[in-house]
Structures are given as structure tokens and as C-alpha cells.
C-alpha positions as a Markdown table, in Angstrom:
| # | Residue | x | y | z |
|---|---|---|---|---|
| 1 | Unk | 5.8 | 188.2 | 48.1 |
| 2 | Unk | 8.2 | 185.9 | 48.5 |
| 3 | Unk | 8.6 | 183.3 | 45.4 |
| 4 | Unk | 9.1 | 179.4 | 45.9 |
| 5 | Unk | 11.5 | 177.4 | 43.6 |
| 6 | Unk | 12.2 | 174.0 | 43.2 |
| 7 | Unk | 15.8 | 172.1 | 45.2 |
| 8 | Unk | 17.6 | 172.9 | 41.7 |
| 9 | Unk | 18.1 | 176.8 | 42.3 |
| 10 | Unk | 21.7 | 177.8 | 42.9 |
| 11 | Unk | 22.7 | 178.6 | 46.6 |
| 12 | Unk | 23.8 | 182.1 | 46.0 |
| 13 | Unk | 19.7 | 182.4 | 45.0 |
| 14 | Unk | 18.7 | 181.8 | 48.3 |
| 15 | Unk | 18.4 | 184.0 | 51.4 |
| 16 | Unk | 17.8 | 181.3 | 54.0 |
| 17 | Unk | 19.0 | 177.8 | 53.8 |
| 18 | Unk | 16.5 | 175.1 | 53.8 |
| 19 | Unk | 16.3 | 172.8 | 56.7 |
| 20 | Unk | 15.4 | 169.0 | 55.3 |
| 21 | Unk | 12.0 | 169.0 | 53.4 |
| 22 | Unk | 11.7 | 172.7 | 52.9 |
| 23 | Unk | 11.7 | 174.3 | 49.8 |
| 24 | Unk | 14.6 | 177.8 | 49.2 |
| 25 | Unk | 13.4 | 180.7 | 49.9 |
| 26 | Unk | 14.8 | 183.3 | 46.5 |
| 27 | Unk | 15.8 | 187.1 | 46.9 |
| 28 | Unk | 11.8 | 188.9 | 46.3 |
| 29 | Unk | 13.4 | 190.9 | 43.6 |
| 30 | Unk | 14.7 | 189.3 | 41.3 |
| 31 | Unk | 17.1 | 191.1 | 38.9 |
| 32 | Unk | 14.9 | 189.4 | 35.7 |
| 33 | Unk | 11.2 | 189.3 | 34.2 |
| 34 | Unk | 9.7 | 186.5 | 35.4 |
| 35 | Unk | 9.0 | 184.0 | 32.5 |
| 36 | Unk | 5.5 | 183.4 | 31.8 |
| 37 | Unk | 4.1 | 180.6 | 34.2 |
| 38 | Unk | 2.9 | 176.8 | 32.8 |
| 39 | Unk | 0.2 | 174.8 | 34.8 |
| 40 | Unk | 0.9 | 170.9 | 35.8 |
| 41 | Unk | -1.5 | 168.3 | 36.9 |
| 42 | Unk | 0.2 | 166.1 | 39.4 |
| 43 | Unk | -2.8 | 163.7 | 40.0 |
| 44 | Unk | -6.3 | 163.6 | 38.5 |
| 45 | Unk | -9.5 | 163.4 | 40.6 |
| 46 | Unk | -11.6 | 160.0 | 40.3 |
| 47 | Unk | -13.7 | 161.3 | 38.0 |
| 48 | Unk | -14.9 | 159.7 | 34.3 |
| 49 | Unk | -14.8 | 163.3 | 33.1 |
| 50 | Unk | -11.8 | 164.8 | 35.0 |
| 51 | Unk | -9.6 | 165.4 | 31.7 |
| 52 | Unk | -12.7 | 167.3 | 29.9 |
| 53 | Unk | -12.9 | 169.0 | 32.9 |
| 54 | Unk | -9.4 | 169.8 | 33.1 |
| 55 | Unk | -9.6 | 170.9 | 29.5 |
| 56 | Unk | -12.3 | 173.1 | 30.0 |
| 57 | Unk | -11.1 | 175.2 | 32.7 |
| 58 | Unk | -7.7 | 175.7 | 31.2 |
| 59 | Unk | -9.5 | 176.6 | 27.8 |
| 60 | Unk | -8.6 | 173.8 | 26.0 |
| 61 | Unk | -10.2 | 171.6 | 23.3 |
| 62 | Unk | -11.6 | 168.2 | 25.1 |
| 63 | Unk | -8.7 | 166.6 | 22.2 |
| 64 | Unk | -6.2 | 168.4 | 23.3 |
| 65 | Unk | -6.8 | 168.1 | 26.9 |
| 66 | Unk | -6.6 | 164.2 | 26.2 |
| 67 | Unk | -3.4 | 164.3 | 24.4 |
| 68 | Unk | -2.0 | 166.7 | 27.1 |
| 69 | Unk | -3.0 | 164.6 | 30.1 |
| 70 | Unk | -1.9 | 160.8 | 28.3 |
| 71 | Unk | 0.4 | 158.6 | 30.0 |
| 72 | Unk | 2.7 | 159.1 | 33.0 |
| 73 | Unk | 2.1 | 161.9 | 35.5 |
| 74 | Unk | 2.7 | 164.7 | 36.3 |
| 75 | Unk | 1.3 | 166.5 | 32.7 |
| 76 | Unk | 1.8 | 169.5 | 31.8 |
| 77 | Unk | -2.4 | 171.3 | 31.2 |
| 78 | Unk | -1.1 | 174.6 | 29.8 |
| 79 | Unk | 2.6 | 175.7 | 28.5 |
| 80 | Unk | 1.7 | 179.6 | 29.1 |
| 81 | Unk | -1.4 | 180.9 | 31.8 |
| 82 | Unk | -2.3 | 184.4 | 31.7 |
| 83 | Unk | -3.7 | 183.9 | 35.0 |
| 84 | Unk | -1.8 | 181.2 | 37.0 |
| 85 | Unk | -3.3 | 181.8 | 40.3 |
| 86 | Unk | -6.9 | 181.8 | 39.3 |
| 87 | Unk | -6.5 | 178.5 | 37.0 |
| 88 | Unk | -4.7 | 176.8 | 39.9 |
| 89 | Unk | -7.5 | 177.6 | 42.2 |
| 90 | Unk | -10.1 | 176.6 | 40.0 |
| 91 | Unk | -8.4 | 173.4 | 38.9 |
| 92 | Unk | -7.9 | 172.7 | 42.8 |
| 93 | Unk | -11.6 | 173.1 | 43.8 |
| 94 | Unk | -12.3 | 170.9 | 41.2 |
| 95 | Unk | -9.9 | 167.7 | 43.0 |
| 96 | Unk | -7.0 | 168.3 | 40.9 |
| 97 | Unk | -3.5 | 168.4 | 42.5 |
| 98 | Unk | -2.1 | 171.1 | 40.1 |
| 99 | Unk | 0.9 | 173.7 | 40.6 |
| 100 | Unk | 2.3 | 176.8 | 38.4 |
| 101 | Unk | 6.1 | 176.9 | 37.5 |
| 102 | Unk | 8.8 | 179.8 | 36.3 |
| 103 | Unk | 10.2 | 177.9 | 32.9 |
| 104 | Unk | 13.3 | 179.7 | 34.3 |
| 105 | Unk | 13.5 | 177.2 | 37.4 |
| 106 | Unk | 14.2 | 174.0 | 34.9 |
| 107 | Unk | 17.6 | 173.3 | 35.9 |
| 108 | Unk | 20.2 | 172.1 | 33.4 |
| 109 | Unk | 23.5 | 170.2 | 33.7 |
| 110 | Unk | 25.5 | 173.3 | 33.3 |
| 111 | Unk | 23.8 | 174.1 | 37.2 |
| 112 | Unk | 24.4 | 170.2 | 38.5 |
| 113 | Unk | 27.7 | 168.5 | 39.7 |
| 114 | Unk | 28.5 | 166.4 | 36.5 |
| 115 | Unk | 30.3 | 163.9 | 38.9 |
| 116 | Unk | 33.2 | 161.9 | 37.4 |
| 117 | Unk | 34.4 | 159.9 | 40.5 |
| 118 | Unk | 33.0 | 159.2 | 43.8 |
| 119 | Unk | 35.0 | 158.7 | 47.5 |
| 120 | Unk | 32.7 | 157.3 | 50.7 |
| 121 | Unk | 33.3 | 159.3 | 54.0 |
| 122 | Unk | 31.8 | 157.9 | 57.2 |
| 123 | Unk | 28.8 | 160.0 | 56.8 |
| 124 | Unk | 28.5 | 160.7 | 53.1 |
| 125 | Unk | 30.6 | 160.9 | 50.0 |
| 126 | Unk | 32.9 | 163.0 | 48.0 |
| 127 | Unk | 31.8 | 163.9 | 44.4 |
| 128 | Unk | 34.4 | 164.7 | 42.1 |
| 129 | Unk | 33.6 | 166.9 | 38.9 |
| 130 | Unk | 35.7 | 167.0 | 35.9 |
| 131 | Unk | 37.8 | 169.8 | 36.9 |
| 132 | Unk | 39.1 | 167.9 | 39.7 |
| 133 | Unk | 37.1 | 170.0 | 42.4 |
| 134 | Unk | 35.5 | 168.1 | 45.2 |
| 135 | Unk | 31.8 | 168.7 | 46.7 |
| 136 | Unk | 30.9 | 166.7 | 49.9 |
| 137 | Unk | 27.3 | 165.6 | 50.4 |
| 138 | Unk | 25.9 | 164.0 | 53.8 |
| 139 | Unk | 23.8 | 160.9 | 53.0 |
| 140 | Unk | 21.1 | 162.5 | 54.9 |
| 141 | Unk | 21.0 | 165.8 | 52.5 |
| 142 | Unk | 19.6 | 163.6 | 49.7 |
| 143 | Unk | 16.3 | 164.1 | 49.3 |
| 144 | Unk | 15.3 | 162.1 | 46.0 |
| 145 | Unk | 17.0 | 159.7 | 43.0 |
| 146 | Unk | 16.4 | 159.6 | 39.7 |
| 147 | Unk | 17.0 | 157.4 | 36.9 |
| 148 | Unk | 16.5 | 158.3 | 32.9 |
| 149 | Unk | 18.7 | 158.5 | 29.8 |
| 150 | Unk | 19.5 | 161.5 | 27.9 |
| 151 | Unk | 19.9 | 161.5 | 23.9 |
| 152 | Unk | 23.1 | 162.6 | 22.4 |
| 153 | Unk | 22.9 | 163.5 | 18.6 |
| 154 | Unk | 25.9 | 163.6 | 16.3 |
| 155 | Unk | 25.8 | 164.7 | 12.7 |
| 156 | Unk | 29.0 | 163.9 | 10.3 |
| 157 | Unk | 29.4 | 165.4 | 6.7 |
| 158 | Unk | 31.2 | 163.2 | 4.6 |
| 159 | Unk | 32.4 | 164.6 | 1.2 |
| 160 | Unk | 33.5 | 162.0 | -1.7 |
| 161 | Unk | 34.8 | 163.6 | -4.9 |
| 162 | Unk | 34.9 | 161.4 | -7.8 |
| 163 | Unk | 35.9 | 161.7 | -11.8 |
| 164 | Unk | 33.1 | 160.8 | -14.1 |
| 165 | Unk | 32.7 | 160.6 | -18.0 |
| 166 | Unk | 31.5 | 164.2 | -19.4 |
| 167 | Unk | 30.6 | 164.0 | -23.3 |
| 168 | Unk | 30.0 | 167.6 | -23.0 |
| 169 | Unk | 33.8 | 168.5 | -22.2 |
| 170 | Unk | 34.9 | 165.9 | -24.5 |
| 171 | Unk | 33.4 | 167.2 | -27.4 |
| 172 | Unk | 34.1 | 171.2 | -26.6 |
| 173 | Unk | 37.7 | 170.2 | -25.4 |
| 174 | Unk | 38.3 | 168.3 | -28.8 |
| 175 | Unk | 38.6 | 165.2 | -26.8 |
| 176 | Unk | 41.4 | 166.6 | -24.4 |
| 177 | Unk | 39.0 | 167.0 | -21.5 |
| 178 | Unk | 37.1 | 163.8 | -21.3 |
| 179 | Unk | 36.2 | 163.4 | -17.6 |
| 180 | Unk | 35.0 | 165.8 | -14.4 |
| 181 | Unk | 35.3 | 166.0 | -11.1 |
| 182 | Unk | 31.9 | 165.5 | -9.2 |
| 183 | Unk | 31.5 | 166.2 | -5.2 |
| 184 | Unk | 28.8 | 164.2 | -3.4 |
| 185 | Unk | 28.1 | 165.4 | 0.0 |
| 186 | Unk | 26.5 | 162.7 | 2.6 |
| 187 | Unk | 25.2 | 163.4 | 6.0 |
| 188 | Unk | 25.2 | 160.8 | 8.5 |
| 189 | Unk | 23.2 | 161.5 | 12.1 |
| 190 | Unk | 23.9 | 159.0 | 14.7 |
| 191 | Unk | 21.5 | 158.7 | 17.9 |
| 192 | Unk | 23.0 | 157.5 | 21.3 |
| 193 | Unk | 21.4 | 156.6 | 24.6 |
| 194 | Unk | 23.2 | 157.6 | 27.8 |
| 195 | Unk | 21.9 | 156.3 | 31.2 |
| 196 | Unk | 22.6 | 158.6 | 34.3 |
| 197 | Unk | 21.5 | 158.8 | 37.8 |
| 198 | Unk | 20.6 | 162.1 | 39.2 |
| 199 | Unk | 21.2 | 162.6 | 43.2 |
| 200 | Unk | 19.2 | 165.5 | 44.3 |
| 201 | Unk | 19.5 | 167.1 | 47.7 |
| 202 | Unk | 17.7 | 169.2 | 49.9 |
| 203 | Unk | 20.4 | 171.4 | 51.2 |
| 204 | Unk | 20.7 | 173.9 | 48.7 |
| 205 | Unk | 23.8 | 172.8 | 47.2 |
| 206 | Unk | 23.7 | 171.6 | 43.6 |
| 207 | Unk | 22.5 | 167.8 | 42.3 |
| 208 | Unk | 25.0 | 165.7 | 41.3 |
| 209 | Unk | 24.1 | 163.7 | 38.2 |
| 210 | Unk | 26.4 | 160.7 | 36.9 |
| 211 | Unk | 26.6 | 159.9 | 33.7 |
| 212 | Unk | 27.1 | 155.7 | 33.0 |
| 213 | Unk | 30.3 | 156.6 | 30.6 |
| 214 | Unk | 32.1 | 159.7 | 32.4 |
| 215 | Unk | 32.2 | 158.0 | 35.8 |
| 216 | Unk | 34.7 | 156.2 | 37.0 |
| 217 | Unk | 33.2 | 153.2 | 39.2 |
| 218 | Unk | 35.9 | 152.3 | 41.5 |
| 219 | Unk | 34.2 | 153.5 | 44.6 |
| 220 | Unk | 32.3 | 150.1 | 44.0 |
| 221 | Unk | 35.1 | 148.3 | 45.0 |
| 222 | Unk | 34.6 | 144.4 | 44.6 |
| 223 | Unk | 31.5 | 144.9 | 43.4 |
| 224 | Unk | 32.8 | 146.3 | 40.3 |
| 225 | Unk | 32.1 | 144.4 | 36.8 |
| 226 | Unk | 33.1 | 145.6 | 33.6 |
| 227 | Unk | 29.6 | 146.1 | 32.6 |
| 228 | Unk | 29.0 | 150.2 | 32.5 |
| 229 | Unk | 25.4 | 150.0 | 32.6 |
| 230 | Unk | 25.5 | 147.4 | 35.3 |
| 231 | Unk | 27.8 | 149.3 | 37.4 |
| 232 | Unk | 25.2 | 151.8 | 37.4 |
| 233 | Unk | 22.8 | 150.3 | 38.7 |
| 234 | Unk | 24.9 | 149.1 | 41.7 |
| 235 | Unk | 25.8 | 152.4 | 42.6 |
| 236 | Unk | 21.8 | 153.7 | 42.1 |
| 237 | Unk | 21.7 | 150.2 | 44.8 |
| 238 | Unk | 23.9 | 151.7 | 46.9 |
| 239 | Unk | 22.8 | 154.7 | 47.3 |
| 240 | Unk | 19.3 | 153.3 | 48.0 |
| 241 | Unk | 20.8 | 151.6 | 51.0 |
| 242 | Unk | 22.8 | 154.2 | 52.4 |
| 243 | Unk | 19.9 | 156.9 | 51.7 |
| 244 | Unk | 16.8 | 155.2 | 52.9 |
| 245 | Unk | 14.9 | 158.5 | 52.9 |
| 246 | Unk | 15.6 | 159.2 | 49.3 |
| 247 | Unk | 12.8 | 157.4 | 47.3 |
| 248 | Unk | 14.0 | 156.5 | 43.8 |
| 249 | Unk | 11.7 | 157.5 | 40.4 |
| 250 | Unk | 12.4 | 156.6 | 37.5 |
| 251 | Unk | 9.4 | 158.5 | 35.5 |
| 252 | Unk | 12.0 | 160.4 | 33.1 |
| 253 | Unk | 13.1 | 156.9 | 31.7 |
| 254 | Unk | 10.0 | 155.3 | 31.6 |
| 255 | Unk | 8.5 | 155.2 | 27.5 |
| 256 | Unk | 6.6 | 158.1 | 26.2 |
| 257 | Unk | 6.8 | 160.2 | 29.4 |
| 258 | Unk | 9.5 | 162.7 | 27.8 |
| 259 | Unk | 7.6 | 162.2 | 24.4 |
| 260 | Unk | 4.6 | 163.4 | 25.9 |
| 261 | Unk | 5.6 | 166.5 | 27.0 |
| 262 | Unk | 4.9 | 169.9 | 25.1 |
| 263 | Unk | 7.5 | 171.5 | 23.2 |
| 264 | Unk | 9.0 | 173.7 | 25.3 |
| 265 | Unk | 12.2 | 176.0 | 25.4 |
| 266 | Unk | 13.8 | 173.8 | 28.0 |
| 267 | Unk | 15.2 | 170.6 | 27.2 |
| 268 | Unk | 12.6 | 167.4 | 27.2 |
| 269 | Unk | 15.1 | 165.7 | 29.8 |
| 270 | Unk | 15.5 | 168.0 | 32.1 |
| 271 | Unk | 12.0 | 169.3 | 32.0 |
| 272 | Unk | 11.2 | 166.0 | 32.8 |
| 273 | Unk | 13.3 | 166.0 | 35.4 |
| 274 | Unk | 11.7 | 169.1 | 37.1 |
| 275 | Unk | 8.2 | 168.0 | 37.1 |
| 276 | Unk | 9.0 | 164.3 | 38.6 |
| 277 | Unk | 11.0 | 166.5 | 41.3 |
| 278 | Unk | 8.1 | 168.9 | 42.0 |
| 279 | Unk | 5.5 | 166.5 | 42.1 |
| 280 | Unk | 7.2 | 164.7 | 44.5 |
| 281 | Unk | 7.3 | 167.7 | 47.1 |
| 282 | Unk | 3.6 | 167.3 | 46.5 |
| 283 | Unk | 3.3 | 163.5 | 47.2 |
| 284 | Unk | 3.0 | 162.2 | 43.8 |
């Protein structure tokens, strides 16, 4: 049976390329296990008890269902399902919008374009990475735009060493040894927001994400200000213009939405990234 996967799989993955709006088609055999599947709710029915519901069928205390299904969707119901198929068809028959994913399809930044400089063809643009290798991408290969802010944490160990009184020494030295050294160790972790804008296309080559202080923003040209962050948001602007069929989300940056999600082994970000990305093949 063939498999589907989401528009972050690398090309040499897929078997046919996509024509705009379809999904890749992956080699049937894959040369790994699959990872075990997890169940997300895209959209809830109109129902007062649709998140006991939900709960229920997936086995799930009603408290845990509720913590599970609060704030922004789509929610992940279930981080591991025996039986993906048969929960997906019950939760669907019930109203819910609901899907099963491979943890293995969560794509990171080591699979994406991290784009440090940008050139506008007539019918697209050149995306330079940091190796200096170009990848050209048609405006109409763009499929959707998103907009978030991934965490960096830094950690620095400072070491002070200092001479203090010792009456200990003093008095077994005779008085020759009246101070010692002391070492004080301090550990200081900094946490630092980093906006980026993540262009992700439908023709099987790899997204292109833009980080808003490892890209040069000359391809603005007059627009340019000397404002990172507002520079940013021209280009996200611009790209709205000159790729009308791309919709732009910005679920991944919105408060609590990353919080939210279970701990997984991929990271929050780019988990979140994947479920705004799959839900929107589904309309939501």
C-alpha cells in the first residue's frame, strides 16, 4: 500500500513528482520500521461533548482529553495508537476531522533550505543557502507561508577563583599559610527568540525557511530599513503578493500553541510546523 507523507519529504523519497495540490507518493518499502503512528484532531464537531467524546474513543481520561484538545488547532488526541486506522475511523464517524502521522515525517531544518540571501527572477526567485549553492523556486510552486519563532538556548560556565581567610591552615601552617584558594563555578542560561518565515512548496523540492538574523535583505531593495524584524515582515508581504495562492498561518507563533503540544521526540517548533502544514491539506 502505498504510504502518503506530508510536502516536507526529500525528493529522492518520492517515486512520482507531485503536480500542484497533490501530496508525494514514497517508495512502498521503505528501508526502516515505521515509527509508531500519533492521532491529530484538525477540527472538532459542534458538539457540547465532542472533547469527552474524543477522549473516550482514544482511551483517554475526560481531563486529559481537555488538556490535550485546549487552545489552537490542530491537537494532537494520542502521541502513540496501537490501532491508527480503527481510531481514525471511529473518531471520523463521530464528525471529527482527524488524521494519523509517521513521527518520522516531522521535517527539521537540517532537510529545509536555510536561505541566507534571496535574488527575484521573472517568474520566481533564487534562494541562496549558506554554502553559497543556489535553488530556484517558481512563485507558483509555493503552496503555503508560515510565520513563528524558534528558541535558541545558550548556557555559559563562568569560573571565579578567589583567596579567602583559612584559620585552619593558619594555625597547622604555624601562621605561614594563612589564606586558600576557593573556585566558585556559576552557570548562566540565556533565552533568545528568533523570528523566521518558512516558504513551503508543493513541488517536491525542499522548504526554504529564513531566519530574521542570517538573511541578508537586499532583495528588498528601497524598501529596506534597518529594522531586522521589520524587514521580515516586508519580505513575508511580498511574498504574499507575488504568491496569491499561498495562504499565510501563523499558528506556530501564536501563544501557547507550541506549549500545548505533548512532549514528543521531535522538536516543539517543527512539530508545530507539521501539523499547521497537514491540517491545511485538510482545510483547516
Amino acid at each position: 500500500m502505498e504510504e502518503k507523507m506530508g510536502d516536507d519529504v526529500p525528493t529522492g523519497d518520492i517515486l512520482n513528482p507531485r503536480l500542484p495540490g497533490q501530496r508525494p507518493v514514497l517508495n512502498p518499502w521503505p528501508p526502516f520500521p515505521l515509527s509508531p503512528m500519533f492521532i491529530t484532531l484538525g477540527r472538532l464537531p459542534d458538539h457540547p461533548t465532542a472533547i469527552a467524546r474524543a477522549a473516550r474513543l482514544a482511551g483517554l481520561a475526560p481531563a486529559d482529553g481537555a488538556r490535550l484538545l485546549a487552545g489552537t488547532f490542530p491537537r494532537i488526541l494520542l502521541r502513540v495508537a496501537t490501532e491508527p486506522d480503527a481510531l481514525i475511523a471511529a473518531l471520523t464517524a463521530e464528525g471529527f476531522l482527524a488524521w494519523a502521522s509517521d513521527p518520522a515525517e516531522v521535517t527539521t531544518d537540517a532537510r529545509r533550505v536555510l536561505v541566507r540571501d534571496l535574488t527575484w527572477t521573472a517568474d520566481g526567485f533564487l534562494a541562496q543557502d549558506a554554502q553559497g549553492a543556489s535553488h530556484a523556486c517558481p512563485f507558483t510552486a509555493v503552496r503555503l507561508l508560515q510565520r513563528g519563532a524558534r528558541t535558541h538556548t545558550s548556557t555559559e560556565i563562568e569560573k571565579t577563583t578567589t583567596r579567602q581567610l583559612s584559620l585552619g591552615r593558619a594555625v597547622l601552617s604555624g601562621g605561614m599559610m594563612l589564606t586558600k584558594k576557593v573556585t566558585q563555578t556559576t552557570e548562566r542560561t540565556t533565552h533568545a527568540k528568533e523570528p523566521f518565515l518558512l516558504v513551503q512548496r508543493q513541488d517536491g523540492a525542499p522548504d526554504l525557511i529564513m531566519y530574521e538574523h542570517r538573511l541578508s535583505y537586499q532583495c528588498l531593495g528601497a524598501e529596506m530599513g534597518p529594522a531586522t524584524l521589520a524587514n521580515l515582515g516586508l519580505l513575508t508581504a511580498r511574498f504574499q503578493k507575488l504568491c496569491p495562492q499561498a495562504p499565510l498561518d501563523d499558528r506556530v507563533g501564536r501563544p501557547g500553541f507550541v506549549a500545548g503540544l505533548p512532549l514528543m521526540t521531535a522538536d516543539p517548533v517543527d512539530l508545530g510546523l507539521f501539523l499547521v502544514s497537514e491540517a491545511r491539506y485538510r482545510g483547516c
